[in-house]
DSSP file (Angstrom, degrees, kcal/mol; ACC not computed):
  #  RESIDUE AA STRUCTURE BP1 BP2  ACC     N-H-->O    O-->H-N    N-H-->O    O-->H-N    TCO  KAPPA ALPHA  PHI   PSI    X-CA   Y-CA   Z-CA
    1    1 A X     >        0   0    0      0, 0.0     4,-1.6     0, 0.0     5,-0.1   0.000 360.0 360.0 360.0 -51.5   10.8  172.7    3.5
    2    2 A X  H  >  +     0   0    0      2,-0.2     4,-1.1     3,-0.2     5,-0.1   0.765 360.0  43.5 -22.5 -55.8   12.7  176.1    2.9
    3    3 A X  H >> S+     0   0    0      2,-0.2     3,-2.4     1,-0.2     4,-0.8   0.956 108.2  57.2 -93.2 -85.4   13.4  176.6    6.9
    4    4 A X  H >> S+     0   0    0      1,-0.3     3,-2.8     2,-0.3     4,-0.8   0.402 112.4  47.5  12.2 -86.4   14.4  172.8    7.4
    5    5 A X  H 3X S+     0   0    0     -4,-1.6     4,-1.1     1,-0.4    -1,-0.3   0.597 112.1  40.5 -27.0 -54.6   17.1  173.6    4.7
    6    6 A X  H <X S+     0   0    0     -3,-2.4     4,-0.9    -4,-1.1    -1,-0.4   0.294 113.7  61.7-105.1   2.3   18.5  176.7    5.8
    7    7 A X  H <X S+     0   0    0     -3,-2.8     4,-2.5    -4,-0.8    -2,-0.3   0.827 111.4  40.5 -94.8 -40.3   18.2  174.8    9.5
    8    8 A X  H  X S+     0   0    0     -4,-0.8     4,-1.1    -5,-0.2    -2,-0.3   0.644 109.4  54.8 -72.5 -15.9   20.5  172.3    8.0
    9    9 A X  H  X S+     0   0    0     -4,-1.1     4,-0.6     2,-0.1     3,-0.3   0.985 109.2  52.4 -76.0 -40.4   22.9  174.6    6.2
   10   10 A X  H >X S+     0   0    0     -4,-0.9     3,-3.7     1,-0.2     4,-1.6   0.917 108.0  45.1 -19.5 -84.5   23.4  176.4    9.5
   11   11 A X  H 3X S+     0   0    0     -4,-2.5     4,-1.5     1,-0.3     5,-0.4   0.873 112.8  62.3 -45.8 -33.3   24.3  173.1   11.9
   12   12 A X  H 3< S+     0   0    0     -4,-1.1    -1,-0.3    -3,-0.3    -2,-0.2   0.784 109.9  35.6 -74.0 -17.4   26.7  172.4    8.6
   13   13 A X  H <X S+     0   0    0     -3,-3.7     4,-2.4    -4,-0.6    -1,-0.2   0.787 112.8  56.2-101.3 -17.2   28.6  175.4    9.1
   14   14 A X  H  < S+     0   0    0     -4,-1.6     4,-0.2     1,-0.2    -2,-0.2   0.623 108.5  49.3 -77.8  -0.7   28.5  175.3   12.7
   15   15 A X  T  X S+     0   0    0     -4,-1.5     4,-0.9    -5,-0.4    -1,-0.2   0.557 113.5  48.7 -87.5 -17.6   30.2  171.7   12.5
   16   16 A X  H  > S+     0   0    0     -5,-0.4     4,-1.6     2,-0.2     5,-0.3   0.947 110.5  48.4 -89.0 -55.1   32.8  173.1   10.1
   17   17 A X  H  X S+     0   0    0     -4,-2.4     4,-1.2     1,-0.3     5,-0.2   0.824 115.1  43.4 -67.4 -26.6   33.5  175.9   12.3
   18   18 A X  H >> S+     0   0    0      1,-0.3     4,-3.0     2,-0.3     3,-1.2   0.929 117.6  52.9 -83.1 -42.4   33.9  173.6   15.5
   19   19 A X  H 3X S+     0   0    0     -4,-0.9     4,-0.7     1,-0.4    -2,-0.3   0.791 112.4  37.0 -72.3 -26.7   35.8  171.3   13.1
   20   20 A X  H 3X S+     0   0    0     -4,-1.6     4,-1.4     2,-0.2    -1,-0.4   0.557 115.1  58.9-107.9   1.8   38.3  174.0   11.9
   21   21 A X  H <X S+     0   0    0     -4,-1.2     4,-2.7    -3,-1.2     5,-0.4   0.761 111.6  45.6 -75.4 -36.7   38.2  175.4   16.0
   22   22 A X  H  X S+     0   0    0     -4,-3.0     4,-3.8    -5,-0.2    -2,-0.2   0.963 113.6  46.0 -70.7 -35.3   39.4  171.7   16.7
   23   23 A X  H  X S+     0   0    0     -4,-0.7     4,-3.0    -5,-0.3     5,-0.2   0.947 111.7  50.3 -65.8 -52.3   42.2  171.8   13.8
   24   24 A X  H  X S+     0   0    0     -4,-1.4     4,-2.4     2,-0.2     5,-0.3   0.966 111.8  50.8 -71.6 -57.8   43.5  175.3   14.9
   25   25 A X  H  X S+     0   0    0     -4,-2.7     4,-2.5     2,-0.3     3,-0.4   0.979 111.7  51.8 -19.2 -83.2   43.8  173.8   18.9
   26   26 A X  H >X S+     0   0    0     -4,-3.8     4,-1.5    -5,-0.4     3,-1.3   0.793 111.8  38.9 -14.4 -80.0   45.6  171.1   17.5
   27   27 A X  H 3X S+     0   0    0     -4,-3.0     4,-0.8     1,-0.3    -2,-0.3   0.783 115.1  51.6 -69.8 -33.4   48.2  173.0   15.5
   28   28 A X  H 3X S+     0   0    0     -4,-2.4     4,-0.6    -3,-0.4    -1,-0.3   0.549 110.8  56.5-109.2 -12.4   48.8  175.7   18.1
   29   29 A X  H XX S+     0   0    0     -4,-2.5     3,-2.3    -3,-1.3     4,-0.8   0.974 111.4  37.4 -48.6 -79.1   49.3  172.8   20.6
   30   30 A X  H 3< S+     0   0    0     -4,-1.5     4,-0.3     1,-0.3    -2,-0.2   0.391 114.3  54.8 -79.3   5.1   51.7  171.3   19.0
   31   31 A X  H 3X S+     0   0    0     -4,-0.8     4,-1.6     3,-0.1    -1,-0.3   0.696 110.7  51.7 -74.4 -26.4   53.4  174.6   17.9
   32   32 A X  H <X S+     0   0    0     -3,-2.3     4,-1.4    -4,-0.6    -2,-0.2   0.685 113.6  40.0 -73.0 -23.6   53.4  175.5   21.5
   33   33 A X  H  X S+     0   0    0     -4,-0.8     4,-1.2     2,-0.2    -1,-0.2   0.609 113.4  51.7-100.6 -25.6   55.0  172.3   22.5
   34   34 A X  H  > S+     0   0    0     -4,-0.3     4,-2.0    -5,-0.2    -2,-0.2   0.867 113.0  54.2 -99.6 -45.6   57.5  172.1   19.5
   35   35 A X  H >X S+     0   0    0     -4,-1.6     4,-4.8     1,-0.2     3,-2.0   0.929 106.3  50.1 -16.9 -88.0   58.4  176.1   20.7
   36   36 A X  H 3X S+     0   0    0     -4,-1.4     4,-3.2     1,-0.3     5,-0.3   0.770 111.3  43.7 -21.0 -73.8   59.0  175.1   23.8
   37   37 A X  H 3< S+     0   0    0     -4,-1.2    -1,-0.3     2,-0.2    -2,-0.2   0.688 111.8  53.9 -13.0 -57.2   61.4  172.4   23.0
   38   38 A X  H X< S+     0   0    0     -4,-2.0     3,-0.6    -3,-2.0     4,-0.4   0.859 113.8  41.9-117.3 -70.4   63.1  174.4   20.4
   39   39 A X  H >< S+     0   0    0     -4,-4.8     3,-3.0     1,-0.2    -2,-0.2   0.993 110.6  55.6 -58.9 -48.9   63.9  177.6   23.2
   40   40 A X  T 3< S+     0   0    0     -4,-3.2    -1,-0.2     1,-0.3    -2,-0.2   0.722 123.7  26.0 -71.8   4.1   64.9  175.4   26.1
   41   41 A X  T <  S+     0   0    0     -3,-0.6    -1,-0.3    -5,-0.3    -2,-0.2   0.300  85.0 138.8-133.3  39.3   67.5  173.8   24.0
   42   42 A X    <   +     0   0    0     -3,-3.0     2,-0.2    -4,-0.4    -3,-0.0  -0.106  12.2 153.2 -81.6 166.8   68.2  176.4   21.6
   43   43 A X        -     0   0    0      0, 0.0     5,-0.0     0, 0.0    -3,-0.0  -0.458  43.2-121.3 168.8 106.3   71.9  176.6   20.9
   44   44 A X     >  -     0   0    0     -2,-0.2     4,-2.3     1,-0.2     3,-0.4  -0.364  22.5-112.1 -85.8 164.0   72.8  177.9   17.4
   45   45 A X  H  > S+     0   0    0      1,-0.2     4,-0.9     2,-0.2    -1,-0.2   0.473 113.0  57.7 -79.6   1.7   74.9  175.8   15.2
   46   46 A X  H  > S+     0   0    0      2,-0.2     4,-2.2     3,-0.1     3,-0.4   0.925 112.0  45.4 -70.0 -56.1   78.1  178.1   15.2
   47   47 A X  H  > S+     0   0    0     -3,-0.4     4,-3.6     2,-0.2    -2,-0.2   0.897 113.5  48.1 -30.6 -61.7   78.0  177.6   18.9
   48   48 A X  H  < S+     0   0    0     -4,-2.3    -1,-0.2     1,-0.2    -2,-0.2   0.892 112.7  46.9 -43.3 -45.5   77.3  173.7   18.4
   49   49 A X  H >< S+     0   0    0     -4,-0.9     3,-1.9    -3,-0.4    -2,-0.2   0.824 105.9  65.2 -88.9 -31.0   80.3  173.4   15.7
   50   50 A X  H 3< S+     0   0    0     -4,-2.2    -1,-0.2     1,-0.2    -2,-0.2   0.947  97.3  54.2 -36.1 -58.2   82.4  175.5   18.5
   51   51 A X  T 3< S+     0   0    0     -4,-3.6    -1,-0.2    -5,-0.2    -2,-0.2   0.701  93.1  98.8 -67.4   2.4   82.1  172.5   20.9
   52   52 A X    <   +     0   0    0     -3,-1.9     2,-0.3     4,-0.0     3,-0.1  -0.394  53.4 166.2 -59.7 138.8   83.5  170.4   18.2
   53   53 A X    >   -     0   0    0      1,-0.2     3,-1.7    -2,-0.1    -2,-0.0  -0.972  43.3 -95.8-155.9-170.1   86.7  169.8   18.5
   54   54 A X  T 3  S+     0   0    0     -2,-0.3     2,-0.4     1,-0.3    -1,-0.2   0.836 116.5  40.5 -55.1 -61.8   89.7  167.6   17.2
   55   55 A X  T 3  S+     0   0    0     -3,-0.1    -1,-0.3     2,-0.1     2,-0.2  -0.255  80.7 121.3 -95.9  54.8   89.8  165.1   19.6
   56   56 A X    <   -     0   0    0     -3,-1.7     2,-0.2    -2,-0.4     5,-0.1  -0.472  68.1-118.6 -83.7 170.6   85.9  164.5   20.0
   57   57 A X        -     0   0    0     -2,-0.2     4,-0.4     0, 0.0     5,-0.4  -0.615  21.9 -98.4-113.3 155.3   85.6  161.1   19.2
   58   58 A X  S >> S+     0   0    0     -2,-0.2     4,-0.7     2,-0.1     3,-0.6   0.843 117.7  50.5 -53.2  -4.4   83.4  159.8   16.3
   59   59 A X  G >4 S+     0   0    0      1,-0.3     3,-4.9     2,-0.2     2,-2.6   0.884 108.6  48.6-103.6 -59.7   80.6  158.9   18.1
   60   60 A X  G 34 S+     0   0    0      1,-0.4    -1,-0.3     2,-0.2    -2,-0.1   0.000 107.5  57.8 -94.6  46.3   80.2  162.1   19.9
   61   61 A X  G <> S+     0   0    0     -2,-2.6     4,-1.5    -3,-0.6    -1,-0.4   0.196 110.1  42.0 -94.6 -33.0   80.6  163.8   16.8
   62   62 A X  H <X S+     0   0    0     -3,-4.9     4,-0.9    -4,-0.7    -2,-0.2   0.622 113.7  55.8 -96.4  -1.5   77.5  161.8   15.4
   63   63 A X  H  > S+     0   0    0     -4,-0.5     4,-0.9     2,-0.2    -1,-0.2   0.803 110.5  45.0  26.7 -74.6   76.0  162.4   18.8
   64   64 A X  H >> S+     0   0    0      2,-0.3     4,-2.7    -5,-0.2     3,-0.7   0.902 113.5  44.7-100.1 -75.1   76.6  165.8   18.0
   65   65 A X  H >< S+     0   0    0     -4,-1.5     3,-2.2     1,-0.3     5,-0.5   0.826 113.5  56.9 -62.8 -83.4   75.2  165.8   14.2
   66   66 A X  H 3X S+     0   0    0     -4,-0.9     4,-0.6     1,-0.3    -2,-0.3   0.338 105.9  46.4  -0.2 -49.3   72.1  163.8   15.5
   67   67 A X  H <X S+     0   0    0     -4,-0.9     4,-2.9    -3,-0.7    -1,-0.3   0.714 111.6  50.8 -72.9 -53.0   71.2  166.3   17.9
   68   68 A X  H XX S+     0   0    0     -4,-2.7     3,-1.9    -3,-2.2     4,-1.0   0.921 112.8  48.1 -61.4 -82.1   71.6  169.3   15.2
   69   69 A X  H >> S+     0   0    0      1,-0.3     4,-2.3    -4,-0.3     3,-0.7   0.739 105.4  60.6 -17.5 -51.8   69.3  167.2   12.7
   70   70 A X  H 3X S+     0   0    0     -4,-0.6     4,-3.5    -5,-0.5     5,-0.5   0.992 109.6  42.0 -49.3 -50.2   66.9  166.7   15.5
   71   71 A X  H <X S+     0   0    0     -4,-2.9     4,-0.6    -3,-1.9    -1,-0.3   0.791 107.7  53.0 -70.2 -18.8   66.5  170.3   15.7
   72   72 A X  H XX>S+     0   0    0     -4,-1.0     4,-1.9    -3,-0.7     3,-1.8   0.930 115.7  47.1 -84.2 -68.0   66.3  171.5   12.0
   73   73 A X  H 3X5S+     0   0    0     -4,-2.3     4,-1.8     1,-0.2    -2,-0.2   0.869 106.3  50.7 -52.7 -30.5   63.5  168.9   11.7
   74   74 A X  H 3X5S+     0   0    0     -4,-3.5     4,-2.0    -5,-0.4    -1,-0.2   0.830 118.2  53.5 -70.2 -28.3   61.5  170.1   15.2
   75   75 A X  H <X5S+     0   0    0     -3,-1.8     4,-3.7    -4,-0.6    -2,-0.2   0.964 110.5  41.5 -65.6 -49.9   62.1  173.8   13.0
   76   76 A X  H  X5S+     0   0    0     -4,-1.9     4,-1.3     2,-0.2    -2,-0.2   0.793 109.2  51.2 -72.0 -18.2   60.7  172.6   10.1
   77   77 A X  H  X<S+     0   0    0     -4,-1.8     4,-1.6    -5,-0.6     5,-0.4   0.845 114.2  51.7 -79.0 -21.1   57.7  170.8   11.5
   78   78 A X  H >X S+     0   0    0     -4,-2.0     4,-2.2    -5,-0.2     3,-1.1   0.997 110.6  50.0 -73.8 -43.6   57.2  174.5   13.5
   79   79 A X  H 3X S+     0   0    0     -4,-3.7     4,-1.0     1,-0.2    -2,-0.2   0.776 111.5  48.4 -38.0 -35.7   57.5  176.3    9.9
   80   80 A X  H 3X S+     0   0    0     -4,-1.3     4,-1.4     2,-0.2    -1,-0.2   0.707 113.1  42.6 -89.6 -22.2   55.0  174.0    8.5
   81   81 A X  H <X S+     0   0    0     -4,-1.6     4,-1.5    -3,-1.1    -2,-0.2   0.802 111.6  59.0 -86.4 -24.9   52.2  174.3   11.4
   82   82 A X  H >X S+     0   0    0     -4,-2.2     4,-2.3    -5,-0.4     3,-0.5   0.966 109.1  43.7 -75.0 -51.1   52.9  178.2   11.4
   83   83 A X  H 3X S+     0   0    0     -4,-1.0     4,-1.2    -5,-0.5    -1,-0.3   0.889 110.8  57.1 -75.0 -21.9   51.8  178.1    7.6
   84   84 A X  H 3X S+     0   0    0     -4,-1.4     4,-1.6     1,-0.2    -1,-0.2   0.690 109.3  45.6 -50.7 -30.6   48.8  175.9    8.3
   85   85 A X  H << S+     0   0    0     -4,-1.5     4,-0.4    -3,-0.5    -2,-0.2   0.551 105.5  51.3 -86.3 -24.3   47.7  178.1   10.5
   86   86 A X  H >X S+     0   0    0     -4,-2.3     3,-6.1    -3,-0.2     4,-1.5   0.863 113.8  55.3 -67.8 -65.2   48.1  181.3    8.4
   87   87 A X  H >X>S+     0   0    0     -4,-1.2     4,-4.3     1,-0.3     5,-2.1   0.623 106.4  49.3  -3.4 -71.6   46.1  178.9    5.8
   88   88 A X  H 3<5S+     0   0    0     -4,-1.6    -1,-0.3     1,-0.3    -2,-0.2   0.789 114.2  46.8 -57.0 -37.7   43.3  178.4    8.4
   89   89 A X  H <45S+     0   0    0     -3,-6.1    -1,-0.3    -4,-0.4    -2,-0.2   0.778 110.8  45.2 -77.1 -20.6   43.2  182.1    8.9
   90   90 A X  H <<5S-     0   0    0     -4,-1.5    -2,-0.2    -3,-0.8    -1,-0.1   0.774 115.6-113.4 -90.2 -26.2   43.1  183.2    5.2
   91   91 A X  T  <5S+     0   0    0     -4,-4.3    -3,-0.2     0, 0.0    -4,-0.1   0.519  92.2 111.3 105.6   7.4   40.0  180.0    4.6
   92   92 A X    > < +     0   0    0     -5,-2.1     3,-1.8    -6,-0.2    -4,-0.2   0.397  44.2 118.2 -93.6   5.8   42.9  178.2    2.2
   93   93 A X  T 3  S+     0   0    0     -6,-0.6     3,-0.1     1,-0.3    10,-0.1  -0.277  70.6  26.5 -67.1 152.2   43.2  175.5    4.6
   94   94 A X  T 3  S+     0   0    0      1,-0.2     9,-4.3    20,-0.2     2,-0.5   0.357 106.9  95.2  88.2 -28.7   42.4  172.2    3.6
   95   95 A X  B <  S-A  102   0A   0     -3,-1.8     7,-0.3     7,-0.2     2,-0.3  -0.721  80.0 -90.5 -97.8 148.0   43.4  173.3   -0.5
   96   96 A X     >  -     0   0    0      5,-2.9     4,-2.2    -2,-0.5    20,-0.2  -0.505  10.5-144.6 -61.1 121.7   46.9  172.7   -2.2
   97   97 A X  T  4 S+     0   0    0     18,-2.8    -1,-0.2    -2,-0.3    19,-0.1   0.699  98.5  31.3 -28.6 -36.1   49.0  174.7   -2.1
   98   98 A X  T  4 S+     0   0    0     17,-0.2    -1,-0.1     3,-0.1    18,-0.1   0.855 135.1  20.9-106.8 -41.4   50.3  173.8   -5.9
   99   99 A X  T  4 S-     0   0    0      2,-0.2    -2,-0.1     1,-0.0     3,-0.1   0.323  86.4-136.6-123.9  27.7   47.1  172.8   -7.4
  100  100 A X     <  +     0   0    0     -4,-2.2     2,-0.2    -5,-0.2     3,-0.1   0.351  58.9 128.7  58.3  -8.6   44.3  174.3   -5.4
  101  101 A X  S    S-     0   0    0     -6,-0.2    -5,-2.9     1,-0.2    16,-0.2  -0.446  74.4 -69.7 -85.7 143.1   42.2  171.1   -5.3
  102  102 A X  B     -A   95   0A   0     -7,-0.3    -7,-0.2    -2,-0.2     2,-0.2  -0.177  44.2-128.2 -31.1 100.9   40.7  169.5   -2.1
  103  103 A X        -     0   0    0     -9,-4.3     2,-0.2    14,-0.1    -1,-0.1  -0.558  46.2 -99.8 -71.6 144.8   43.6  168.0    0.1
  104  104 A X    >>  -     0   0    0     -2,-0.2     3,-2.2     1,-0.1     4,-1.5  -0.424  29.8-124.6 -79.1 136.4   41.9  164.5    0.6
  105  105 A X  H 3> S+     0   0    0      1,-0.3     4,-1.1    -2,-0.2    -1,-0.1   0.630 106.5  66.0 -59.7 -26.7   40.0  164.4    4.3
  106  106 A X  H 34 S+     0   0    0      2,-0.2     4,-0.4     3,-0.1    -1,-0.3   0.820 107.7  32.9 -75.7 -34.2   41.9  161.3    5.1
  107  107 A X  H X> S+     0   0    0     -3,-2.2     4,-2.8     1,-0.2     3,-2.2   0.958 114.5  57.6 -82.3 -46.3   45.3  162.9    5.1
  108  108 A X  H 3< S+     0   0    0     -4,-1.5    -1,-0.2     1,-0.2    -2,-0.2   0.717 105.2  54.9 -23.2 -46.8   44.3  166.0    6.3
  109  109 A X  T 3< S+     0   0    0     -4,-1.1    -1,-0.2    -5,-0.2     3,-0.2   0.587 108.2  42.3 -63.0 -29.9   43.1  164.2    8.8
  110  110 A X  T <4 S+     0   0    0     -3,-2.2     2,-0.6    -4,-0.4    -2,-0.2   0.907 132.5  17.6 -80.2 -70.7   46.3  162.4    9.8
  111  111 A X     <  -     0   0    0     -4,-2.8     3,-0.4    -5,-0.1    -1,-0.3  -0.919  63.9-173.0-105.5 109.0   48.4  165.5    9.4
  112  112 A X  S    S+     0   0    0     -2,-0.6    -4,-0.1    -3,-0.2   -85,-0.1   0.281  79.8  63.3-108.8  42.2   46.7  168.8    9.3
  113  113 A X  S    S+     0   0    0    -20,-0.0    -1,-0.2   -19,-0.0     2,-0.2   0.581  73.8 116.2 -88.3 -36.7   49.7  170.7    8.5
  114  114 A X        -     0   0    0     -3,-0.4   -20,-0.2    -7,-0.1   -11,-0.0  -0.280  44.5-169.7 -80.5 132.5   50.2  169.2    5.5
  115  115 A X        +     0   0    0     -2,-0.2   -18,-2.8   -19,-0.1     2,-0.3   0.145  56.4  68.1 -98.0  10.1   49.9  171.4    2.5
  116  116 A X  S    S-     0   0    0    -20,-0.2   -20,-0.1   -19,-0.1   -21,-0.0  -0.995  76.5-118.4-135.3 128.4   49.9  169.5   -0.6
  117  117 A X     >  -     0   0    0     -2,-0.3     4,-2.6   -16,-0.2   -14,-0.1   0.139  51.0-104.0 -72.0 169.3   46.9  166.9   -2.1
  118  118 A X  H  > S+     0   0    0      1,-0.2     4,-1.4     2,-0.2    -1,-0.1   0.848 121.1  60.3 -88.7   3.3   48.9  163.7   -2.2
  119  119 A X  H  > S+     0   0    0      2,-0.2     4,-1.4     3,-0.1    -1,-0.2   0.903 111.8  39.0 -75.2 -56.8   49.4  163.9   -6.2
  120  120 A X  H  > S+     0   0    0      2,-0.2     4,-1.8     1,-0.2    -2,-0.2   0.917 115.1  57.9 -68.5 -36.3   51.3  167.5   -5.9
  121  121 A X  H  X S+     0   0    0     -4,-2.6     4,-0.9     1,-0.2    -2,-0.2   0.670 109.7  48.7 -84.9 -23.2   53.0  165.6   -2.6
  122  122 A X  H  < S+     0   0    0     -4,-1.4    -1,-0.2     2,-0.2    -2,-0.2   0.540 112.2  46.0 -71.3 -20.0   54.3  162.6   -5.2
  123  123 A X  H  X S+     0   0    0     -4,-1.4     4,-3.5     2,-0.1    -2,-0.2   0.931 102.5  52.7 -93.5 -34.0   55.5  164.4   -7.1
  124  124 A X  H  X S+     0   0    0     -4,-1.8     4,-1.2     1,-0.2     5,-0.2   0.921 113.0  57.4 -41.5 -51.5   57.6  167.1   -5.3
  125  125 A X  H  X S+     0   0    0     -4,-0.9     4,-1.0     2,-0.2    -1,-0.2   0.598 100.3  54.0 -91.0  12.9   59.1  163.9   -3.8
  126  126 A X  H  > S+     0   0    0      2,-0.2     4,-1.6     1,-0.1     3,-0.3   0.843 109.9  56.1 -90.7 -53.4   60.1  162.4   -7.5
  127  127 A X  H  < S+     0   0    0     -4,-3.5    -2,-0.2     1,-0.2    -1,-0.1   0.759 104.6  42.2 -39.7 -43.7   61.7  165.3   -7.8
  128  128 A X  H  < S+     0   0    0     -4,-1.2    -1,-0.2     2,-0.1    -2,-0.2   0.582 108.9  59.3 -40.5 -50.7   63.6  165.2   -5.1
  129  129 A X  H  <        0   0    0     -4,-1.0    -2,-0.2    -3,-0.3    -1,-0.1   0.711 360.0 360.0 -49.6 -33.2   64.6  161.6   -5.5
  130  130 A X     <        0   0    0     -4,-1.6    -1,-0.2    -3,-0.1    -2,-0.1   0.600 360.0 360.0 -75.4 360.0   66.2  162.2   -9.0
Protein backbone atom coordinates (compact mmCIF):
# COMPACT_ATOMS: atom_id res chain seq x y z
CA UNK A 1 0.00 0.00 0.00
CA UNK A 2 2.99 2.27 1.06
CA UNK A 3 4.56 2.08 -2.67
CA UNK A 4 1.07 2.61 -4.42
CA UNK A 5 1.01 5.89 -2.30
CA UNK A 6 4.29 7.33 -2.85
CA UNK A 7 3.50 6.03 -6.69
CA UNK A 8 0.61 8.37 -6.59
CA UNK A 9 2.26 11.32 -4.81
CA UNK A 10 4.90 11.20 -7.53
CA UNK A 11 2.35 11.33 -10.83
CA UNK A 12 0.66 14.28 -8.49
CA UNK A 13 3.70 16.30 -8.63
CA UNK A 14 4.60 15.44 -12.02
CA UNK A 15 1.07 16.73 -13.18
CA UNK A 16 1.65 19.94 -11.19
CA UNK A 17 4.97 20.45 -12.58
CA UNK A 18 3.61 19.84 -16.33
CA UNK A 19 0.70 22.09 -15.13
CA UNK A 20 2.82 24.99 -13.87
CA UNK A 21 5.38 24.10 -17.33
CA UNK A 22 1.95 24.84 -19.28
CA UNK A 23 1.15 28.15 -17.16
CA UNK A 24 4.86 29.50 -17.54
CA UNK A 25 4.54 28.80 -21.75
CA UNK A 26 1.49 30.63 -21.60
CA UNK A 27 2.63 33.74 -19.85
CA UNK A 28 6.01 33.97 -21.65
CA UNK A 29 3.91 33.65 -24.91
CA UNK A 30 1.94 36.21 -24.38
CA UNK A 31 4.76 38.39 -22.80
CA UNK A 32 6.60 37.71 -25.92
CA UNK A 33 3.78 38.80 -28.19
CA UNK A 34 2.72 41.87 -26.00
CA UNK A 35 6.79 42.80 -26.25
CA UNK A 36 6.78 42.69 -29.52
CA UNK A 37 3.82 44.90 -30.05
CA UNK A 38 4.99 47.33 -27.51
CA UNK A 39 8.84 47.75 -29.41
CA UNK A 40 7.53 47.85 -32.99
CA UNK A 41 5.35 50.71 -32.03
CA UNK A 42 7.10 52.21 -29.23
CA UNK A 43 7.02 55.94 -29.41
CA UNK A 44 7.29 57.71 -26.05
CA UNK A 45 4.59 59.98 -24.97
CA UNK A 46 6.65 63.30 -25.16
CA UNK A 47 7.19 62.41 -28.68
CA UNK A 48 3.40 61.49 -29.11
CA UNK A 49 2.20 64.92 -27.36
CA UNK A 50 5.00 66.61 -29.90
CA UNK A 51 2.77 65.47 -32.89
CA UNK A 52 -0.01 67.27 -31.26
CA UNK A 53 -0.60 70.20 -32.44
CA UNK A 54 -3.14 73.22 -32.58
CA UNK A 55 -4.83 72.57 -35.43
CA UNK A 56 -5.25 68.63 -35.16
CA UNK A 57 -8.71 68.18 -35.23
CA UNK A 58 -10.72 66.58 -32.35
CA UNK A 59 -10.99 63.41 -33.59
CA UNK A 60 -7.42 62.89 -34.36
CA UNK A 61 -6.66 64.09 -31.05
CA UNK A 62 -8.91 61.25 -29.59
CA UNK A 63 -7.27 59.05 -32.23
CA UNK A 64 -4.23 60.11 -30.71
CA UNK A 65 -5.29 59.65 -26.81
CA UNK A 66 -6.84 56.15 -27.86
CA UNK A 67 -3.70 54.93 -29.24
CA UNK A 68 -1.62 56.19 -26.00
CA UNK A 69 -4.23 54.32 -23.64
CA UNK A 70 -3.85 51.31 -25.86
CA UNK A 71 -0.31 51.26 -24.99
CA UNK A 72 -0.23 51.98 -21.20
CA UNK A 73 -2.73 49.05 -20.97
CA UNK A 74 -0.57 46.43 -23.44
CA UNK A 75 2.30 47.86 -20.48
CA UNK A 76 0.46 47.03 -17.77
CA UNK A 77 -0.83 43.67 -18.86
CA UNK A 78 3.29 43.07 -19.61
CA UNK A 79 4.01 44.30 -15.85
CA UNK A 80 1.45 41.94 -14.58
CA UNK A 81 2.65 38.62 -16.57
CA UNK A 82 6.35 39.67 -15.65
CA UNK A 83 5.25 39.46 -11.90
CA UNK A 84 3.36 36.16 -12.49
CA UNK A 85 6.11 34.77 -13.62
CA UNK A 86 8.62 35.92 -10.98
CA UNK A 87 5.60 34.31 -8.65
CA UNK A 88 5.92 31.00 -10.61
CA UNK A 89 9.62 31.15 -10.05
CA UNK A 90 9.70 31.98 -6.29
CA UNK A 91 6.55 28.79 -5.82
CA UNK A 92 4.01 31.96 -4.74
CA UNK A 93 2.12 31.50 -7.82
CA UNK A 94 -1.32 30.63 -7.52
CA UNK A 95 -1.45 32.57 -3.63
CA UNK A 96 -2.63 36.26 -3.02
CA UNK A 97 -0.68 38.51 -3.08
CA UNK A 98 -2.68 40.47 -0.13
CA UNK A 99 -3.98 37.61 1.74
CA UNK A 100 -1.92 34.62 0.91
CA UNK A 101 -4.87 32.25 0.55
CA UNK A 102 -5.43 29.96 -2.57
CA UNK A 103 -6.38 32.10 -5.75
CA UNK A 104 -9.59 30.05 -6.68
CA UNK A 105 -8.57 27.42 -9.77
CA UNK A 106 -11.31 28.85 -11.79
CA UNK A 107 -9.84 32.26 -12.15
CA UNK A 108 -6.57 31.26 -12.20
CA UNK A 109 -7.55 29.47 -14.76
CA UNK A 110 -9.02 32.20 -16.88
CA UNK A 111 -6.24 34.60 -16.19
CA UNK A 112 -3.08 33.24 -14.86
CA UNK A 113 -1.54 36.48 -14.26
CA UNK A 114 -3.84 37.51 -11.91
CA UNK A 115 -2.59 38.08 -8.52
CA UNK A 116 -5.29 38.56 -6.13
CA UNK A 117 -8.17 35.77 -4.75
CA UNK A 118 -11.27 37.44 -5.94
CA UNK A 119 -12.24 38.74 -2.28
CA UNK A 120 -8.72 40.92 -1.98
CA UNK A 121 -9.68 41.61 -6.06
CA UNK A 122 -13.32 43.20 -4.67
CA UNK A 123 -12.17 44.92 -2.67
CA UNK A 124 -9.14 46.85 -4.21
CA UNK A 125 -11.80 47.66 -6.76
CA UNK A 126 -14.37 49.37 -3.99
CA UNK A 127 -11.67 51.20 -3.30
CA UNK A 128 -11.04 52.46 -6.31
CA UNK A 129 -14.66 53.18 -7.09
CA UNK A 130 -15.07 55.56 -3.99
Amino acid sequence: MRIATQTDQNEKIAARSRSLQTVRDKLEAERREIGDELESNFQPREELAEGWQERDSPAERETREIEYLHRESRLNRFRQISAALERLESGSHGLCSECERRIEKKRLKNDPAVALCLRCQQAAESVLAI
